[in-house]
N, C-alpha and C positions, 0 to 999 in steps of 0.2 A: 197605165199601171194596173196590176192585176189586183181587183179588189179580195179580199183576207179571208173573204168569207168562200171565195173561188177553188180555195186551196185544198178543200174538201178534211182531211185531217193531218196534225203532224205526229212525229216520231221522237219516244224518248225512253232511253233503259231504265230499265225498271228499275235499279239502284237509284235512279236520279228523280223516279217517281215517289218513290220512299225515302227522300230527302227530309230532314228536318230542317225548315224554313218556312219564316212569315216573309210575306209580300200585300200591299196592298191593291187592291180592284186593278189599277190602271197599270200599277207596276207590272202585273200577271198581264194584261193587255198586249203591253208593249214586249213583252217576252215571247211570246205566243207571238207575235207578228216574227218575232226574231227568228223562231222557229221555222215559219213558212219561207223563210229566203235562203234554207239550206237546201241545199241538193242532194241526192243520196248517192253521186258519185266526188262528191267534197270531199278531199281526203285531210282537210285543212282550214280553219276559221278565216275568216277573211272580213273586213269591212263591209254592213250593207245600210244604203242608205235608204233613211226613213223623212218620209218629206214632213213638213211640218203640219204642212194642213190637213196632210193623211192622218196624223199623229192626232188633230183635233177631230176629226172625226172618228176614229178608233177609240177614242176615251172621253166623249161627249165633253171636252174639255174646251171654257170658253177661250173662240180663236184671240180677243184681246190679247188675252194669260197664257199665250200656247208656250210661247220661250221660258216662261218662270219656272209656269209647271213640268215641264219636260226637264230643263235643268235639277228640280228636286228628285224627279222621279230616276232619272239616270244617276241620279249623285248617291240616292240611297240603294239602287241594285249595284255598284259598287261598293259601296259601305256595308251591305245585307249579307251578313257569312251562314251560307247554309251548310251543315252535316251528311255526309254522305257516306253512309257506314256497307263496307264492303263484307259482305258474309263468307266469300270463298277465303278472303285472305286475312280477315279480322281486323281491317283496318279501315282508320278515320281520315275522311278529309272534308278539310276545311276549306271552303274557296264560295269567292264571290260571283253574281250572273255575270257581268263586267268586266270586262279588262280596259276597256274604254269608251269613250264617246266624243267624236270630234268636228262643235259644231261649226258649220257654215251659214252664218246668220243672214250675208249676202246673197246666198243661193237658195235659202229658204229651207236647208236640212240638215239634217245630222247624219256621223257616220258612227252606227255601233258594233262593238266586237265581241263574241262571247268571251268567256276565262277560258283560257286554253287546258284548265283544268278538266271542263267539261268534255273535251273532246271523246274520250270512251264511252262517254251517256249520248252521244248526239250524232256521230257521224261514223259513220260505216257500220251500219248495224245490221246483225244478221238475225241475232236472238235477244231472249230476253229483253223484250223491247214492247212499249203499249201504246197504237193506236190513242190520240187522244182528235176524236173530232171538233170541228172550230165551230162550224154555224152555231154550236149546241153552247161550248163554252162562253161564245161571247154573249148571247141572251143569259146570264148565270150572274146576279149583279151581287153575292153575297161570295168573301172570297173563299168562306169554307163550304160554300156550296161547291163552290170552281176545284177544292182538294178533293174532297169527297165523292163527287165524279171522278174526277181522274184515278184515282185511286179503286173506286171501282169499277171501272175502265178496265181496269189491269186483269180484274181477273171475271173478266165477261163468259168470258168461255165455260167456265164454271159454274158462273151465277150466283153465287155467293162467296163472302168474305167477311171470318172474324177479325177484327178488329179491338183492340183491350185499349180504355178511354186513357193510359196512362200515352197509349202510342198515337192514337188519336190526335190528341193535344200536343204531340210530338212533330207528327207531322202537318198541324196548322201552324204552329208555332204561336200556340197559346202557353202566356206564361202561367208560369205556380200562383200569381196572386189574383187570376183572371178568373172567373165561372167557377169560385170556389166549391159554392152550392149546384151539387147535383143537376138540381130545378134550373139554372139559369143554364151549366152550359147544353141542357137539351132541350129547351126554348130553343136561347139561342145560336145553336150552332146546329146539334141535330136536328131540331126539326124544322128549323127554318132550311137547311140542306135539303134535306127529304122531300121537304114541300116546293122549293123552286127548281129541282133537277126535274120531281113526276109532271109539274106545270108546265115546265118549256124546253123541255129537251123530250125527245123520240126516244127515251129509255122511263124505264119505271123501276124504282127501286124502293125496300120497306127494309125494317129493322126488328131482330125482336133482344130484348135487353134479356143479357146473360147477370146472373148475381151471385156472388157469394156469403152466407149468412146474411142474407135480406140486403147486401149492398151490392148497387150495381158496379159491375169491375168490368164488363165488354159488351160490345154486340155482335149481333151476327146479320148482316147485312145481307141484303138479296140486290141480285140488277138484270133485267130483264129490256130487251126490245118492247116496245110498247105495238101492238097487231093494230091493226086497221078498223077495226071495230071498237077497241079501247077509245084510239083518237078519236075518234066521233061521238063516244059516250062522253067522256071529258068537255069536249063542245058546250055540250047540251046540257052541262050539271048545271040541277036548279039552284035557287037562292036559299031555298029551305036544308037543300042540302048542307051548303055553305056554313050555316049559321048552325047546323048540326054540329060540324066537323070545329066548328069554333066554340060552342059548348062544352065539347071531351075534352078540349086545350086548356081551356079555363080550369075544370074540373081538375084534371090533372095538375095544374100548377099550385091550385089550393089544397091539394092533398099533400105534394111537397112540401108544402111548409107547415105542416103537420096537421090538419084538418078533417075530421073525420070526413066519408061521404056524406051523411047524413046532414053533418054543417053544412057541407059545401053543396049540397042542394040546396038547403037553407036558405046560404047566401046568394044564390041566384035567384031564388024565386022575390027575395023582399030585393035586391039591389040590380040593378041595369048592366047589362054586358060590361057597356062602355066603361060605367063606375069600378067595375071592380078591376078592368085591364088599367085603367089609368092610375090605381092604385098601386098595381103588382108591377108597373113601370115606378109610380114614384119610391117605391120600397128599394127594389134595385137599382136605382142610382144612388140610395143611400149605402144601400150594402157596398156597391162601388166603392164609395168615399170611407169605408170600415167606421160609418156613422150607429151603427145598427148591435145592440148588445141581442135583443130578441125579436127575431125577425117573424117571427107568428104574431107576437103584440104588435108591433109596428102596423104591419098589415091591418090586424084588426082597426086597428084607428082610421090607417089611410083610408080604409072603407066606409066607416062609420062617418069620418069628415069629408067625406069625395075629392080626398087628394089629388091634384091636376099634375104631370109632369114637369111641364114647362117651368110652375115656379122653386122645383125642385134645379133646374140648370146649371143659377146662377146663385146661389147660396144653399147652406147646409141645414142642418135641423137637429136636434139635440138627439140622443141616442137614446131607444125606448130597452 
């Protein structure tokens, strides 16, 4: 059987790349394998089957648990209705990856079928349509990393693409009560994107933030082939570098939450990398739990006390 990564890339219209829909890591796995068993003379969905153990090694999924988790993951691409907003006709649709899954527990696989909805985004494609390559996506273990590629993917030839954070969050399928603060969803969604596409994928891509009256409302993204000389630099980046690049992160994040620079030199020179990130984690799990009336005070504590995440997990803490 032909291993996934052999495939070199697959094919999807750009309506269906601009979908608005959440999937998680394995879900997008197993989809993306879905995609390599089409052919581009398919005129028509058809049954293809996914062996089980293939399926554990595609989504580092322990072989004990392979059936459970497979069952969940196909029950919710089923159950997962993504938006497919058509611009020439001005219309909505709603349809799930799934149309079925039929397993053979005896035989050791499943048989899955796309929504025959899909069929305009997937099969007989002449245009309007985006290269997404695999070897690259499946090193990608963050699944807004895995949109945010693809997306800009789409418009490679170009090399840039604005993007406005309302559509963004549209097409992650991050909801309204998710990364309410600014500061967290560019932790964690843009820059953690940013930083594991340029790490392990053969594209390099940067951002610089569009604002209006001092708030940010878009980006404007860049995506570039990474030259033969870049890869080799990358190799070599020192540790000093590193902890560079993890200073301006910190820096930034304590400016967010309203910090002058001046403090937030401050705070690094008296307090430890480590202390202040395991603070600006325990803060955001409280903001999570909407524990948090002033999230500048908050902080300041979690810093002063060296608040640990972990005992943030499993209980709450009064609201500063």
């Amino acid at each position: 059987m032909k291993n996934i990564t052999e495939f070199g890339f697959v094919v999807k219209g750009n309506a269906l790349v601009e979908a608005r829909y959440r999937l998680s890591l394995q879900e997008s796995q197993v989809i993306l394998w879905l995609l390599t068993q089409i052919h581009p003379d398919d005129e028509d969905f058809k049954p293809h089957r996914l062996e089980i153990i293939e399926f554990s090694n595609l989504t580092q999924v322990d072989v004990g648990n392979r059936y459970s988790e497979l069952k969940k993951i196909t029950k919710h691409l089923m159950q997962r209705v993504m938006e497919i907003y058509e611009p020439e006709t001005q219309e909505l649709i709603q349809a799930a990856w799934l149309s079925s899954a039929h397993y053979k527990p005896k035989k050791g696989y499943v048989l899955l079928e796309f929504s025959p909805k899909l069929k305009p985004y997937l099969l007989q494609l002449k245009s309007h349509f985006t290269k997404i390559d695999i070897a690259d996506t499946l090193k990608l273990k963050s699944i807004y990393a895995v949109r945010v590629f693809e997306l800009l993917l789409q418009y490679i030839n170009l090399g840039a693409r604005k993007m406005s954070i309302e559509n963004l969050r549209g097409y992650c399928g991050i909801k309204d009560n998710e990364y309410e603060l600014y500061a967290h969803l560019k932790s964690r969604v843009i820059e953690k994107a940013k930083t594991e596409i340029n790490s392990k994928t053969e594209y390099e891509v940067d951002y610089t933030e569009i604002k209006e009256s001092r708030k940010v409302v878009a980006f404007e993204w860049t995506i570039k082939k990474k030259s033969p000389l870049k890869k080799d630099q990358e190799k070599k980046l020192s540790i000093p570098q590193k902890e560079y690049r993890s200073e301006l992160i910190l820096i930034e994040s304590l400016i967010e939450y309203g910090f002058s620079k001046a403090t937030t030199k401050g705070l690094l020179k008296l307090h430890e990398a480590d202390v202040i990130k395991n603070a600006l984690r325990s803060v955001n799990i409280q903001i999570e739990r909407n524990n948090v009336k002033n999230p500048k005070a908050m902080l300041q504590t979690a810093i002063k006390e060296k608040w640990h995440p972990e005992i943030f997990k499993k209980k709450g803490r009064k609201s500063e």
